[in-house]
N, C-alpha and C positions, 0 to 999 in steps of 0.2 A: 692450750688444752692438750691433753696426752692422746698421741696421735693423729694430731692435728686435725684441719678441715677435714676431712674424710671422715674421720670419727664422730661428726657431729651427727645428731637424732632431733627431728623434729622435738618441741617441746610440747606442755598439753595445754602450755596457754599462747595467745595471738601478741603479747605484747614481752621484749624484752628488752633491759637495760643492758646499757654497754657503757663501762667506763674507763675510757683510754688516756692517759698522761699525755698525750699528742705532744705539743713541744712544750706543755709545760706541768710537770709531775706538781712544782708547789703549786697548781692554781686545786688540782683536786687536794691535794692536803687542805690545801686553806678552807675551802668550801664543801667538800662532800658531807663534812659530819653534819652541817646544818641541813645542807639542800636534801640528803636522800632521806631522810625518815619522813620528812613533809611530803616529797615527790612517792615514794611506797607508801604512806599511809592515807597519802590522800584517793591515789589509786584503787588501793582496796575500800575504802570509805564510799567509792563510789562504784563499787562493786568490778571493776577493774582487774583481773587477776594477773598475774607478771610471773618469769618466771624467775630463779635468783641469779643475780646480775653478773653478767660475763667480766672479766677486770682484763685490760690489753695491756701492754710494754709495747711502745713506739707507737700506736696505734696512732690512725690517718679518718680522718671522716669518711671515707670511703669503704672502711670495715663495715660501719653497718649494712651496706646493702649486700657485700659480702657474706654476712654473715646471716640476715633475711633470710636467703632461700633454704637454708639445708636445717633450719633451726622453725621452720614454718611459721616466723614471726610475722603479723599484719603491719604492724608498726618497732622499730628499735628505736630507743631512745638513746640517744650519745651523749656521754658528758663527757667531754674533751677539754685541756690545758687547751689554750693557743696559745699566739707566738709572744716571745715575750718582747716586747720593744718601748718607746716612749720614755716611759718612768719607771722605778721602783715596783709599783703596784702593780704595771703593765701584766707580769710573769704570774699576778695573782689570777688572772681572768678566764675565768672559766665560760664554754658553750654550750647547750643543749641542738644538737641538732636533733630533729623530726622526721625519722625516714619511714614514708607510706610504702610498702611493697603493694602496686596496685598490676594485681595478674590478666592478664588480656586471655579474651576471646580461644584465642586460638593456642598451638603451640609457641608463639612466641615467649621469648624469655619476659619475664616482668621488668615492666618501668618502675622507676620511683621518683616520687614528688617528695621537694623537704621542704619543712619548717624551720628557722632557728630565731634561737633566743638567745642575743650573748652580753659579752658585760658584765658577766655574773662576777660579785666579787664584792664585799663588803664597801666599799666606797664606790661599786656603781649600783647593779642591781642585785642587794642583799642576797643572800643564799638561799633563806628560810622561805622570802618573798619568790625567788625564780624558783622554787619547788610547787608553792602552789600556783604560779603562772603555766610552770610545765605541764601540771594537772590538766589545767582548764584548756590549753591548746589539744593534748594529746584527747581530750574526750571530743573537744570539736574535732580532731581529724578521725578518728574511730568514729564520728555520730555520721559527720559527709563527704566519709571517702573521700578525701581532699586533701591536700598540704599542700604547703607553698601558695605560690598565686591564684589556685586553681579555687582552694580552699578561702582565701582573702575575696572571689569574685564572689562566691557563693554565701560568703557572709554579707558582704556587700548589697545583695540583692534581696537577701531576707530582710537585713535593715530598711531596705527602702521599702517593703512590705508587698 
């Protein structure tokens, strides 16, 4: 962004996407065109508002909580290349991480809880398909302030009734 972190402004919505080529640029070629218009449109569908999506070079899972606080995000959605290794396909495999910015009490700085979904990638978990699963995770962590394990104990516990 021009001007870097410092020039960032709160946005006027809690939820934003982040999509960083991590270590692997062809896993979002291969996968964004399918996963984001299901992941934006399911969003909005559910009345979800976003704001329009940040795009990284080099970018590290660790940008999104970076980028949380000065962007007054509740949640960043990451779609990240990872590492390419294995096979062929490996390089194709796209993550979503789930970063909750969960604000304390006090002046302390905010913690964060994640989610992730990964795999993403025509031969493991379609694209189209990890769009509306990103859906359905990010409304349960927006519904119980939760992600990660925190969010998995609290589903857990409802299931058991």
């Amino acid at each position: 962004a021009p001007g870097g972190r410092g020039a960032l402004a709160p946005e006027a919505v809690g939820v934003q996407i982040l999509i960083g080529d991590g270590l692997s640029a062809e896993a979002v070629h291969t996968n964004l065109p399918d996963l984001l218009p299901v992941l934006q449109d399911g969003l909005a569908a559910r009345g979800v508002r976003t704001a329009p999506p940040w795009i990284a070079r080099h970018a590290r899972v660790k940008l999104a909580e970076q980028l949380a606080v000065p962007l007054a995000a509740r949640l960043v959605i990451h779609l990240i290349g990872e590492r390419p290794g294995g096979d062929v396909m490996a390089s194709r495999s796209l993550s979503a991480y789930l970063v909750l910015r969960v604000d304390s009490a006090d002046d302390a700085p905010p913690r964060f809880e994640t989610s992730v979904i990964s795999n993403i990638y025509p031969q493991g978990l379609p694209p189209a398909e990890a769009g509306a699963l990103i859906v359905e995770k990010a409304l349960a962590i927006l519904t119980h302030g939760a992600a990660g394990n925190r969010l998995e104990d609290r589903l857990a516990t409802l299931a058991r009734g």
